[in-house]
CHARMM internal coordinates of N, CA and C (Angstrom, degrees):
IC EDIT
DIST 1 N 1 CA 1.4491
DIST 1 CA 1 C 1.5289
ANGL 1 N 1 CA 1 C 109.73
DIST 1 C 2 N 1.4810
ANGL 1 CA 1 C 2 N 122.02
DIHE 1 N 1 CA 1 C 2 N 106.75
DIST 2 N 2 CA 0.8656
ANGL 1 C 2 N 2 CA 127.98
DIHE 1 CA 1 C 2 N 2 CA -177.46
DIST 2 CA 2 C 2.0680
ANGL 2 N 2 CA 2 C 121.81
DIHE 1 C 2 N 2 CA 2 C -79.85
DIST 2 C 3 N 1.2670
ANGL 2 CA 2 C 3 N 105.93
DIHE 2 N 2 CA 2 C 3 N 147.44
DIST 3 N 3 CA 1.7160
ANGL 2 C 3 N 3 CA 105.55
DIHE 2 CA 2 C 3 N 3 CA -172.93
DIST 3 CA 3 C 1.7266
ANGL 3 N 3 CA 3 C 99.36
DIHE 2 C 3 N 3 CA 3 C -133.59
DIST 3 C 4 N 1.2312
ANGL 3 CA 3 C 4 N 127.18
DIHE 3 N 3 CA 3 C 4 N 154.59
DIST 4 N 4 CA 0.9289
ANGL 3 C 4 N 4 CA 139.14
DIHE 3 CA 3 C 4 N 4 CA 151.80
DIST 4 CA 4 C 1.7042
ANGL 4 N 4 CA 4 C 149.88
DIHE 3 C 4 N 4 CA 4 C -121.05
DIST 4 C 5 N 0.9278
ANGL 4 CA 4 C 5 N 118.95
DIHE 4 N 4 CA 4 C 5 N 109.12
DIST 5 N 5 CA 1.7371
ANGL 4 C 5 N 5 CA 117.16
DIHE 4 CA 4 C 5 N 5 CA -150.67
DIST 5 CA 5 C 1.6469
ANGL 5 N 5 CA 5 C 101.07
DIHE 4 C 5 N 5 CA 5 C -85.45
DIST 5 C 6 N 1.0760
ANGL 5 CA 5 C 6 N 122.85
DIHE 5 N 5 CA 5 C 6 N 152.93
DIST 6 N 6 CA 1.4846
ANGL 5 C 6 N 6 CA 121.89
DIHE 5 CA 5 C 6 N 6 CA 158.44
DIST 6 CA 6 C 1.4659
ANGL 6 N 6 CA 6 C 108.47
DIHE 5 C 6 N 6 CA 6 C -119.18
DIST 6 C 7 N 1.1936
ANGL 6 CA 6 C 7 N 114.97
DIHE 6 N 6 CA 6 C 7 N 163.42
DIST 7 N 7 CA 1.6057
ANGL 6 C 7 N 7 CA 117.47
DIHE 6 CA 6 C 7 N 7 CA -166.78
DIST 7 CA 7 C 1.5192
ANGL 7 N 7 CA 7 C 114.19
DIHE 6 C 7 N 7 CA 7 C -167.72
DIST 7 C 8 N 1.4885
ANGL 7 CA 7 C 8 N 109.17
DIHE 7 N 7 CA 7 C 8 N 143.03
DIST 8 N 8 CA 1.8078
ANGL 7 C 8 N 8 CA 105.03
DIHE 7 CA 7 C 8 N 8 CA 154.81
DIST 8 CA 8 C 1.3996
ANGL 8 N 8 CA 8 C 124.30
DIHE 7 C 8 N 8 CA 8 C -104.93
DIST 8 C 9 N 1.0366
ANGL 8 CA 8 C 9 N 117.26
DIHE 8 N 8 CA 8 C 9 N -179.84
DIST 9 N 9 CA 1.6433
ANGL 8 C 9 N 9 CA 122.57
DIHE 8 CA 8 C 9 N 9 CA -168.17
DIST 9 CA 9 C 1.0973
ANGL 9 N 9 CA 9 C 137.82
DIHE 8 C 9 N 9 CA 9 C 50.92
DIST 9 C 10 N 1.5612
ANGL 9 CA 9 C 10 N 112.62
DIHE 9 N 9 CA 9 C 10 N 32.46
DIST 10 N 10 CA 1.2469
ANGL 9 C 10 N 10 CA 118.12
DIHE 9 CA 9 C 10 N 10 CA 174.07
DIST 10 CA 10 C 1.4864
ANGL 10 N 10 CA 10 C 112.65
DIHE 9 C 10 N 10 CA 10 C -128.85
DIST 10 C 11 N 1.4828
ANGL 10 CA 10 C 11 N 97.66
DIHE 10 N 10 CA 10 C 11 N 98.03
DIST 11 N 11 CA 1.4875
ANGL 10 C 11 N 11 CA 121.61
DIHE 10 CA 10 C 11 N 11 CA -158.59
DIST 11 CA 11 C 1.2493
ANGL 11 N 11 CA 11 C 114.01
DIHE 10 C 11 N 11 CA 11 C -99.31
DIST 11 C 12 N 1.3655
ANGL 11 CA 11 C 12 N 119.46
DIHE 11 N 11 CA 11 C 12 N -32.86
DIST 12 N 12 CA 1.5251
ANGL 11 C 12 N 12 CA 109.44
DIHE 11 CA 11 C 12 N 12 CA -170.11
DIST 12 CA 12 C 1.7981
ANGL 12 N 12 CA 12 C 110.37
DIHE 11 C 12 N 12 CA 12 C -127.22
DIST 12 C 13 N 1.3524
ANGL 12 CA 12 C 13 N 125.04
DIHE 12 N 12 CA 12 C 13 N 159.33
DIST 13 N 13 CA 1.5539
ANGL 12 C 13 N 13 CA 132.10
DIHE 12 CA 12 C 13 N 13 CA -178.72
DIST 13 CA 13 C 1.8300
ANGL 13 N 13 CA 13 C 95.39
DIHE 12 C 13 N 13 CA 13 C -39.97
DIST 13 C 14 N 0.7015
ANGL 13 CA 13 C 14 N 138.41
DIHE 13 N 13 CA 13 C 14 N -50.98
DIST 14 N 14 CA 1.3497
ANGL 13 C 14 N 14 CA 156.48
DIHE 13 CA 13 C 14 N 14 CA -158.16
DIST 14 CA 14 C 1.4162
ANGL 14 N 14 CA 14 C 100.14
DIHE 13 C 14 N 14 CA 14 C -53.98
DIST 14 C 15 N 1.6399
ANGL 14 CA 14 C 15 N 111.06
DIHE 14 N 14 CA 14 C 15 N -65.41
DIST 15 N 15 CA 1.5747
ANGL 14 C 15 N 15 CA 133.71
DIHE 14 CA 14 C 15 N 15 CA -177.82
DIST 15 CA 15 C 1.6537
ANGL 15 N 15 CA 15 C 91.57
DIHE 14 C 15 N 15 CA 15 C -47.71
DIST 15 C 16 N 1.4602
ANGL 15 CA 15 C 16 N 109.92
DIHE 15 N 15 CA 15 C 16 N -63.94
DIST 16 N 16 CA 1.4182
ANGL 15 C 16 N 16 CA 93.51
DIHE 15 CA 15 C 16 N 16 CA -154.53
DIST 16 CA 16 C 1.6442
ANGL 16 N 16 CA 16 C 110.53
DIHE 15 C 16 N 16 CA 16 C -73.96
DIST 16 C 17 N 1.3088
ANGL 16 CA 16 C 17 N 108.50
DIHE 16 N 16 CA 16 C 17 N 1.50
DIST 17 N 17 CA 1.7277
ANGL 16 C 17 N 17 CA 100.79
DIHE 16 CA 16 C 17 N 17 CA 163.87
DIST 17 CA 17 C 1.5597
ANGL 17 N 17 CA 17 C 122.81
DIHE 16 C 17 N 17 CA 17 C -68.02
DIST 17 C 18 N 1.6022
ANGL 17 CA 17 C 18 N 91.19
DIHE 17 N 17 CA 17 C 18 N -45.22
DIST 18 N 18 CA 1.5251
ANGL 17 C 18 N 18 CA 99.09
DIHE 17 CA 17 C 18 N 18 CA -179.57
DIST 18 CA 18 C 1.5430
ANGL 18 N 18 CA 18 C 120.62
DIHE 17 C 18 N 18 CA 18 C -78.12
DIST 18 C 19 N 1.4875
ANGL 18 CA 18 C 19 N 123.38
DIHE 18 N 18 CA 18 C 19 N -4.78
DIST 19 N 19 CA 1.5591
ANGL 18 C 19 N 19 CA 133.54
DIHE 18 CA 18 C 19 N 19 CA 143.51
DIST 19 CA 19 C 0.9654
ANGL 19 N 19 CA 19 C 118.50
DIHE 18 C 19 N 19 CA 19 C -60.90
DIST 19 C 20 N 1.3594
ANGL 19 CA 19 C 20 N 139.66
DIHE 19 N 19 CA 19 C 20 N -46.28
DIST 20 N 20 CA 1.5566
ANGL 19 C 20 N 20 CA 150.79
DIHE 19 CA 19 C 20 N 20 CA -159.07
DIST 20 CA 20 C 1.4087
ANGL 20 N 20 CA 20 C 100.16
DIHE 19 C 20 N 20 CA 20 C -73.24
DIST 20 C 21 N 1.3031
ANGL 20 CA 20 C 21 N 105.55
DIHE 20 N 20 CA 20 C 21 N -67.32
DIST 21 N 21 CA 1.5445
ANGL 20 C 21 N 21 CA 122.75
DIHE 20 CA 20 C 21 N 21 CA 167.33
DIST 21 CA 21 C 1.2891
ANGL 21 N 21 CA 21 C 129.04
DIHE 20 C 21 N 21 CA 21 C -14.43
DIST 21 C 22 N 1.3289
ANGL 21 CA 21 C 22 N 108.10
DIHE 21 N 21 CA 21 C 22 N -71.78
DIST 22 N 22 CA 1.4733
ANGL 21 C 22 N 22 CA 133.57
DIHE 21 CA 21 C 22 N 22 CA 171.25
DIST 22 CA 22 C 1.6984
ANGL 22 N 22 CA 22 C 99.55
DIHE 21 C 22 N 22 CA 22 C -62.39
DIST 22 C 23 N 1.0871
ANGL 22 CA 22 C 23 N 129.70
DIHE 22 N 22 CA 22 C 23 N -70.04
DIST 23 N 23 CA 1.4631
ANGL 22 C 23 N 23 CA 118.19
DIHE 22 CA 22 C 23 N 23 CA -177.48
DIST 23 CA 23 C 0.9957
ANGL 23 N 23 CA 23 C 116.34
DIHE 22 C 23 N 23 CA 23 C -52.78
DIST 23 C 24 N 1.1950
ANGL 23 CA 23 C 24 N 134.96
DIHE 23 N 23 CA 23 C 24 N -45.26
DIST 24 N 24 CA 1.7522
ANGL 23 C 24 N 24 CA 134.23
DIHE 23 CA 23 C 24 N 24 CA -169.49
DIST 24 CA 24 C 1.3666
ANGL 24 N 24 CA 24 C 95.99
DIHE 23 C 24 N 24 CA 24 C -73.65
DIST 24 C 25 N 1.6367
ANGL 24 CA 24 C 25 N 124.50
DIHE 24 N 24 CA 24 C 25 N -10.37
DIST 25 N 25 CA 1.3014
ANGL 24 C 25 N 25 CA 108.39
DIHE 24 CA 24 C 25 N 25 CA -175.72
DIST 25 CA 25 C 1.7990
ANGL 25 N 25 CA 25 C 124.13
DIHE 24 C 25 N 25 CA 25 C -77.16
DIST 25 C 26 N 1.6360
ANGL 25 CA 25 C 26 N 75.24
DIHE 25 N 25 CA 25 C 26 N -14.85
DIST 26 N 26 CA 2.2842
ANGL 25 C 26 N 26 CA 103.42
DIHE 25 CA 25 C 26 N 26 CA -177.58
DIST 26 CA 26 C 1.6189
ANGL 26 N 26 CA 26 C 85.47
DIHE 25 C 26 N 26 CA 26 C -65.05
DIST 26 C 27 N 1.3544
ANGL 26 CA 26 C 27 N 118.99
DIHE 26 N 26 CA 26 C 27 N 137.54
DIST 27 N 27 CA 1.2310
ANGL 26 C 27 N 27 CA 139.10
DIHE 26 CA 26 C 27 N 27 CA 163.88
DIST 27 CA 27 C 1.4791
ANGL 27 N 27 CA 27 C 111.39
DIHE 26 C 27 N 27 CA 27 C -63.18
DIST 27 C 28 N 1.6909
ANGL 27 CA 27 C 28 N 123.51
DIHE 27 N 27 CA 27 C 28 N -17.23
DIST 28 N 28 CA 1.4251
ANGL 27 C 28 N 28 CA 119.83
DIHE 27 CA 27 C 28 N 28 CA -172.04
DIST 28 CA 28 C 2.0685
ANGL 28 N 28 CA 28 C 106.09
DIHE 27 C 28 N 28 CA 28 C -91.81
DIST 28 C 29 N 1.5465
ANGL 28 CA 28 C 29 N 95.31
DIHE 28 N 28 CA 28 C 29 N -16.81
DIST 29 N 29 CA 1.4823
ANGL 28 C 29 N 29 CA 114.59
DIHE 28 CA 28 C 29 N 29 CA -174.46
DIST 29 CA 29 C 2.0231
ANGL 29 N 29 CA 29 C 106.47
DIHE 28 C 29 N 29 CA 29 C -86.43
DIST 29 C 30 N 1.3478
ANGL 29 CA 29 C 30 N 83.74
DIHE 29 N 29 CA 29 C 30 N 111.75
DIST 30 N 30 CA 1.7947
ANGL 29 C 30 N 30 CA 95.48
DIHE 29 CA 29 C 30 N 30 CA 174.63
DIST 30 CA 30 C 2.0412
ANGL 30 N 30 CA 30 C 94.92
DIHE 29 C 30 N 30 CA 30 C -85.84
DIST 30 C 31 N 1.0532
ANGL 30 CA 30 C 31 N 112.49
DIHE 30 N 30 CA 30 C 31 N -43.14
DIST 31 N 31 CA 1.4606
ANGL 30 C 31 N 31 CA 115.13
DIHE 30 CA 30 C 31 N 31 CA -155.87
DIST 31 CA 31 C 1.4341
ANGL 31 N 31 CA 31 C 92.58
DIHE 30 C 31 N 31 CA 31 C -158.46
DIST 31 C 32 N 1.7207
ANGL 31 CA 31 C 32 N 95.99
DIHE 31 N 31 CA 31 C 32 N 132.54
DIST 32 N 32 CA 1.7383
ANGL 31 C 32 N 32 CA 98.13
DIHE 31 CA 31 C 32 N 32 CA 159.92
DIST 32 CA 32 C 1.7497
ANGL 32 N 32 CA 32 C 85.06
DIHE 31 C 32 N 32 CA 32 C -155.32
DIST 32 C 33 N 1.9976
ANGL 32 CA 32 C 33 N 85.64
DIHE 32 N 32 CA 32 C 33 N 132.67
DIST 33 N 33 CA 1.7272
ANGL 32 C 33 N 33 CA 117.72
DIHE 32 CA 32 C 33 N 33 CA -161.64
DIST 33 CA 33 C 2.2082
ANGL 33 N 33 CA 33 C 78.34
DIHE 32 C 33 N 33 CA 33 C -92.55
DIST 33 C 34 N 0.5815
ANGL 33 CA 33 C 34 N 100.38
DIHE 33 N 33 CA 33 C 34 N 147.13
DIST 34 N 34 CA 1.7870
ANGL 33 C 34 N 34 CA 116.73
DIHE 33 CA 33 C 34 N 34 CA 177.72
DIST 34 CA 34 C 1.4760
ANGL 34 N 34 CA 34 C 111.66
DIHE 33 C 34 N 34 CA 34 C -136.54
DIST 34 C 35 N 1.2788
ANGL 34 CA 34 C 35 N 121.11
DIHE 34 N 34 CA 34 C 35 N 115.34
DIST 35 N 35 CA 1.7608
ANGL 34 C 35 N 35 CA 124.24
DIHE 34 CA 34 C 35 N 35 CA 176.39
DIST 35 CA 35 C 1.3454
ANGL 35 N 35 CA 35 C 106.82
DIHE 34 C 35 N 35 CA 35 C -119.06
DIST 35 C 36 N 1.1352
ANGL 35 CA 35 C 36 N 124.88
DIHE 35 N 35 CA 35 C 36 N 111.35
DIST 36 N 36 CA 1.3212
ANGL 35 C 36 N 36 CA 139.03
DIHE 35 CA 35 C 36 N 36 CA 166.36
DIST 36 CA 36 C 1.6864
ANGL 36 N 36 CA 36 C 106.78
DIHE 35 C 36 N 36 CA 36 C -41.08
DIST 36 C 37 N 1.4626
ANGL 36 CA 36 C 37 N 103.42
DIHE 36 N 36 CA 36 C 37 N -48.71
DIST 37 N 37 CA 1.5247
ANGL 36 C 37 N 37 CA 120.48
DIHE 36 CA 36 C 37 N 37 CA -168.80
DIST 37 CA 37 C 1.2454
ANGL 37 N 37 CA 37 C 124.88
DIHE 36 C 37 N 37 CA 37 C -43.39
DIST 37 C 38 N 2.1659
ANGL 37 CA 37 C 38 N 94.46
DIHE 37 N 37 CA 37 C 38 N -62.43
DIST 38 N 38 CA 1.2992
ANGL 37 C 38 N 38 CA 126.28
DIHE 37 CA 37 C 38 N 38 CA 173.37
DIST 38 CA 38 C 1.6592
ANGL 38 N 38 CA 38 C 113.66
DIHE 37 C 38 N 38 CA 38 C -94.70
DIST 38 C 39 N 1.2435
ANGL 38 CA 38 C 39 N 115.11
DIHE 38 N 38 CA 38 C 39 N 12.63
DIST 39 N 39 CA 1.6611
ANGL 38 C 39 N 39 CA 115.13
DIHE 38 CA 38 C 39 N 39 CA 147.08
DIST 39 CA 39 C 1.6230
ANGL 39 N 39 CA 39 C 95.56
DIHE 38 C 39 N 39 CA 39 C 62.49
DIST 39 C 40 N 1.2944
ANGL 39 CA 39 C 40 N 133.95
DIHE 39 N 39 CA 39 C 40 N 43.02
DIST 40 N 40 CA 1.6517
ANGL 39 C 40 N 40 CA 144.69
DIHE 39 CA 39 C 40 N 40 CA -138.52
DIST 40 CA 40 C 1.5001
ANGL 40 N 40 CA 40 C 108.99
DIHE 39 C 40 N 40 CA 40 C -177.30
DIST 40 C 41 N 1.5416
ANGL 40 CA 40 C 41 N 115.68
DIHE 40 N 40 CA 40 C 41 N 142.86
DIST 41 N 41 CA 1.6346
ANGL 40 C 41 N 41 CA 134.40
DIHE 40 CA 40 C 41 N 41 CA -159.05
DIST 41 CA 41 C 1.1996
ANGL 41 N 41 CA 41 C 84.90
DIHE 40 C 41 N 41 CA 41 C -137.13
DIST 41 C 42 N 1.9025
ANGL 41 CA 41 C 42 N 134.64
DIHE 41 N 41 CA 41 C 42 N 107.35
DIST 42 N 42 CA 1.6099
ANGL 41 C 42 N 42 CA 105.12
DIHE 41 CA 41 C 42 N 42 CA 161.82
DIST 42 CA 42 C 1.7750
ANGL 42 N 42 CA 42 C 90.13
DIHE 41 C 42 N 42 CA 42 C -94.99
DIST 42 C 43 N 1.5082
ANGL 42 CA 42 C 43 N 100.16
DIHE 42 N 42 CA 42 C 43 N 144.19
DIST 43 N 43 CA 1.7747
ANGL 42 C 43 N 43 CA 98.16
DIHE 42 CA 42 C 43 N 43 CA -172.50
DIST 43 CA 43 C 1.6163
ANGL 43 N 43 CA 43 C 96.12
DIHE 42 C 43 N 43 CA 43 C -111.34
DIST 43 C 44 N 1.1205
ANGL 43 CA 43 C 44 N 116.99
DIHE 43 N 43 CA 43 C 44 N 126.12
DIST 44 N 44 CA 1.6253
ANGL 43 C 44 N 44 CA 111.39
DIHE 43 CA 43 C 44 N 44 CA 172.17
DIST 44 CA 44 C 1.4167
ANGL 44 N 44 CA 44 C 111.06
DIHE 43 C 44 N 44 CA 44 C -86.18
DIST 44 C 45 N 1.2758
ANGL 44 CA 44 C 45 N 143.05
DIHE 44 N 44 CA 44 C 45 N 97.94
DIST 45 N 45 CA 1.2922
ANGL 44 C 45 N 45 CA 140.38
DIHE 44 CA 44 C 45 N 45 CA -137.27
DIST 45 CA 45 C 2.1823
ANGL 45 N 45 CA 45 C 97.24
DIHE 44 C 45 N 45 CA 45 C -117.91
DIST 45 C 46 N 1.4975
ANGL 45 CA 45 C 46 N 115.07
DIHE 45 N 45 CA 45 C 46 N 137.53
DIST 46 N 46 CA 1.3200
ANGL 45 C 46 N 46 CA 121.32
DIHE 45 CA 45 C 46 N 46 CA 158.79
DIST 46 CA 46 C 1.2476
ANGL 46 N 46 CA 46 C 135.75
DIHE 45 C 46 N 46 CA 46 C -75.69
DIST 46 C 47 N 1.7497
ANGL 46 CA 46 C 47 N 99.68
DIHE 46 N 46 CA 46 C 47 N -23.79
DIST 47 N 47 CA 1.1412
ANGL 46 C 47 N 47 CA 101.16
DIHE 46 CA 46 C 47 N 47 CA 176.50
DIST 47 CA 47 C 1.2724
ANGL 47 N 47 CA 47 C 136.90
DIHE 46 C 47 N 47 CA 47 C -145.89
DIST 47 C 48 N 1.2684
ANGL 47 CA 47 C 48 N 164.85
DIHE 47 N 47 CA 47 C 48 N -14.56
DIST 48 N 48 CA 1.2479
ANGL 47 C 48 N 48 CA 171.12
DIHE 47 CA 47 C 48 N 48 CA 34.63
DIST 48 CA 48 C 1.5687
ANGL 48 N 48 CA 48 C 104.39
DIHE 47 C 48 N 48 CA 48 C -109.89
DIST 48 C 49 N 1.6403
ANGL 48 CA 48 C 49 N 107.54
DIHE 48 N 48 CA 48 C 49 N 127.75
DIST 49 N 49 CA 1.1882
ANGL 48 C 49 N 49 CA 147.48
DIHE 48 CA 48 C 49 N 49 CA -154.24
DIST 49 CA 49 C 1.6166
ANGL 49 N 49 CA 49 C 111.92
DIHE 48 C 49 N 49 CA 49 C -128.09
DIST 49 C 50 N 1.0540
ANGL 49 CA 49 C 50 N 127.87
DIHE 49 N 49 CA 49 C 50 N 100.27
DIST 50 N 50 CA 1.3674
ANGL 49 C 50 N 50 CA 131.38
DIHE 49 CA 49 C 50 N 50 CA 140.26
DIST 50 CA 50 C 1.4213
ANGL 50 N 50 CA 50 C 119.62
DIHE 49 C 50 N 50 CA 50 C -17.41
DIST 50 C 51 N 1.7107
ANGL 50 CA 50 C 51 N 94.02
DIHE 50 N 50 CA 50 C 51 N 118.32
DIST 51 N 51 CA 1.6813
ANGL 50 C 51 N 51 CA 99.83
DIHE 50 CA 50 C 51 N 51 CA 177.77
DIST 51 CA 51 C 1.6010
ANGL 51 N 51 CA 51 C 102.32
DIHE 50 C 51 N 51 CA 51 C -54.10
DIST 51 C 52 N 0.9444
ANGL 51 CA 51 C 52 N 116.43
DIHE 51 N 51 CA 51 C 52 N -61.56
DIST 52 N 52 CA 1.6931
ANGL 51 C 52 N 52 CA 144.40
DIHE 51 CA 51 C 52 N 52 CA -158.44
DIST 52 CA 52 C 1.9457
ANGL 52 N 52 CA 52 C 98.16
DIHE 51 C 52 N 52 CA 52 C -58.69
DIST 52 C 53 N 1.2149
ANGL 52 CA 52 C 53 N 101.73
DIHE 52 N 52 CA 52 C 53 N -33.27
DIST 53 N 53 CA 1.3858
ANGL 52 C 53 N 53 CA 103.95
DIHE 52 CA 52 C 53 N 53 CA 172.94
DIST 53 CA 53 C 1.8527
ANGL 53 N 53 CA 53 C 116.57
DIHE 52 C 53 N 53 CA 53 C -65.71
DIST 53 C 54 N 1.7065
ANGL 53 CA 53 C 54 N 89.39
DIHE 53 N 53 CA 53 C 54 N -39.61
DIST 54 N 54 CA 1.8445
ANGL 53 C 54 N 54 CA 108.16
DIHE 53 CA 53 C 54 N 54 CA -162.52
DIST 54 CA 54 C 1.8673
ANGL 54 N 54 CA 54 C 94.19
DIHE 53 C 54 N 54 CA 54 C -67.50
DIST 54 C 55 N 1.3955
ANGL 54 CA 54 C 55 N 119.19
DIHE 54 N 54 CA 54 C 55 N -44.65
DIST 55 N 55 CA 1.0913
ANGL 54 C 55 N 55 CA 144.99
DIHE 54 CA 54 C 55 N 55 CA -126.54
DIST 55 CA 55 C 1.7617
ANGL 55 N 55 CA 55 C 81.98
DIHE 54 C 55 N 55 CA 55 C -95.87
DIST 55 C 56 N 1.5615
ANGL 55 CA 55 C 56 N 126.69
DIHE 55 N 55 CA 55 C 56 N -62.29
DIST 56 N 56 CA 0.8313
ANGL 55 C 56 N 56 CA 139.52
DIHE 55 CA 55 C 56 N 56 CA 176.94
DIST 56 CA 56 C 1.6489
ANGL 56 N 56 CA 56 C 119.95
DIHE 55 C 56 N 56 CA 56 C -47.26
DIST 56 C 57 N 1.6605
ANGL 56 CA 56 C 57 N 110.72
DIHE 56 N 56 CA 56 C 57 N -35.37
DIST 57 N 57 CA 1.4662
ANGL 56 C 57 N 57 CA 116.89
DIHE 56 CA 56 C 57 N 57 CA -172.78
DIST 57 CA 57 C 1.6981
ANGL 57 N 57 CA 57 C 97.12
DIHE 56 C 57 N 57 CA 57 C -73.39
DIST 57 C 58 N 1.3335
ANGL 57 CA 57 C 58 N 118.89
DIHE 57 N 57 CA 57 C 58 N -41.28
DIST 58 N 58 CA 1.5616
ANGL 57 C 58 N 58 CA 110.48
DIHE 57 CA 57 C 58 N 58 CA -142.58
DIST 58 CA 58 C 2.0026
ANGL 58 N 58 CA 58 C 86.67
DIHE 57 C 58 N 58 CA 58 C -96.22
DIST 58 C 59 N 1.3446
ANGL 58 CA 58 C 59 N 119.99
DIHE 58 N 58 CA 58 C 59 N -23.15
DIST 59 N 59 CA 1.3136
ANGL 58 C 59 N 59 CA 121.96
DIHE 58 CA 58 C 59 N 59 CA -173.44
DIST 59 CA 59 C 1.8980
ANGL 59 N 59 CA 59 C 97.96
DIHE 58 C 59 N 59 CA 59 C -68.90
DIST 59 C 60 N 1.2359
ANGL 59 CA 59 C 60 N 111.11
DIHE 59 N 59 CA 59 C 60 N -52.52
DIST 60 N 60 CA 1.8500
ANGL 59 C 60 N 60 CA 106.85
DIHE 59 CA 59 C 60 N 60 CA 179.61
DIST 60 CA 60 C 1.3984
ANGL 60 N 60 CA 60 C 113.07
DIHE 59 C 60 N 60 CA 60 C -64.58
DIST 60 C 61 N 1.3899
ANGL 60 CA 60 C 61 N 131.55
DIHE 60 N 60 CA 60 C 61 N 10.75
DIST 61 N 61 CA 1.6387
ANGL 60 C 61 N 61 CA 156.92
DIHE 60 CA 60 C 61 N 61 CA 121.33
DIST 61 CA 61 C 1.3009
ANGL 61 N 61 CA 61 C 111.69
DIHE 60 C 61 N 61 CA 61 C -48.35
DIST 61 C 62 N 0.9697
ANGL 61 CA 61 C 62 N 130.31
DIHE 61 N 61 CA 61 C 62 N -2.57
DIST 62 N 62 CA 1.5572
ANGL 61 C 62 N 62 CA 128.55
DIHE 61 CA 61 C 62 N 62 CA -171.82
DIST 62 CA 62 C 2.0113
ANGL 62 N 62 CA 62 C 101.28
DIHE 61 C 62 N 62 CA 62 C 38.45
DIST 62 C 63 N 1.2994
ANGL 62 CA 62 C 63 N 114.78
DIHE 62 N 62 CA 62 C 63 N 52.12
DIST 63 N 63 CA 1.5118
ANGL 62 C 63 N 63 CA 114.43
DIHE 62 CA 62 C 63 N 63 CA 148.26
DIST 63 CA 63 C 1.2392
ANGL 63 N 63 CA 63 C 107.20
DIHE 62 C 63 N 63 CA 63 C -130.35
DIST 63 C 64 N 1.5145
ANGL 63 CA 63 C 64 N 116.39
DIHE 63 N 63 CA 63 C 64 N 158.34
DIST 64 N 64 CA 1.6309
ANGL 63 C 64 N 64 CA 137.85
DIHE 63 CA 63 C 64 N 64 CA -153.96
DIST 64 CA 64 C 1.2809
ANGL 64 N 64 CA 64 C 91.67
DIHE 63 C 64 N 64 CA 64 C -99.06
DIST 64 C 65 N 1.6078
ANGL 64 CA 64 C 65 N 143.04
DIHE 64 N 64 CA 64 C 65 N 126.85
DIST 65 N 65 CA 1.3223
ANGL 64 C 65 N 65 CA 135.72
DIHE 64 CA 64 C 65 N 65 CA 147.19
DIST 65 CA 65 C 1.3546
ANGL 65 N 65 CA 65 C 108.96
DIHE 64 C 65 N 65 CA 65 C -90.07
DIST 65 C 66 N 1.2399
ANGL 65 CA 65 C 66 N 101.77
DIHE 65 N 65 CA 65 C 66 N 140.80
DIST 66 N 66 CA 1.7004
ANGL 65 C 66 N 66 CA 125.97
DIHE 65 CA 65 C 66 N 66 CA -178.60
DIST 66 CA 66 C 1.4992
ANGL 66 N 66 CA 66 C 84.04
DIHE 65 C 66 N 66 CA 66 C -91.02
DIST 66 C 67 N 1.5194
ANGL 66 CA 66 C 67 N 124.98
DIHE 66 N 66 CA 66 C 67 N -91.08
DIST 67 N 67 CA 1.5944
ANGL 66 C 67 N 67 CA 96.19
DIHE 66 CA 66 C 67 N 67 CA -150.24
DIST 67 CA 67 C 1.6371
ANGL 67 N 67 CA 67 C 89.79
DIHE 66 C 67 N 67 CA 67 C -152.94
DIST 67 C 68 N 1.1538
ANGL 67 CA 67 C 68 N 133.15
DIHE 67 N 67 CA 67 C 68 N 170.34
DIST 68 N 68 CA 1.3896
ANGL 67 C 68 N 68 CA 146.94
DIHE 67 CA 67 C 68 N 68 CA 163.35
DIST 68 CA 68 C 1.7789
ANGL 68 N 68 CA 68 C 126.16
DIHE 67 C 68 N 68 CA 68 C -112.99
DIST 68 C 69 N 1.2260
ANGL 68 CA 68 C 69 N 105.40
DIHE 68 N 68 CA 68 C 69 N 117.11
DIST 69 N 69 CA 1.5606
ANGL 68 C 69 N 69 CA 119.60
DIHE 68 CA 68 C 69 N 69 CA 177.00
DIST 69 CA 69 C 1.5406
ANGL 69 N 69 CA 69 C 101.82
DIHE 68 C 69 N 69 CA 69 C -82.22
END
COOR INIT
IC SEED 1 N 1 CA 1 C
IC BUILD
């Protein structure tokens, strides 16, 4: 079940390590693709996940989420 995050401040290769990181660290996250470019997390998720949870991991990152599909 795929999810998608939108976000600001994640500008450089670096950022999207330390996004990836933190998401893959959620037990519901198999894989999350991070593009600095496209400002976007697609998360391939196992299990059902709380927006507020997703929203919460990448914000104590100091990046802004706009919204989740």
């Amino acid at each position: 079940m795929p999810s998608t995050m939108k976000f600001v401040g994640i500008m450089f290769v670096h950022c999207e390590a330390t996004v990836k990181k933190a998401l893959e660290a959620l037990p519901q996250v198999d894989e999350a693709v991070v593009s600095h470019t496209e400002g976007t997390a697609v998360l391939t998720l196992n299990a059902e996940v709380a927006d507020e949870v997703l929203q919460k991991t990448v914000e104590d990152k100091d990046y802004k989420v706009l919204g989740i599909q």
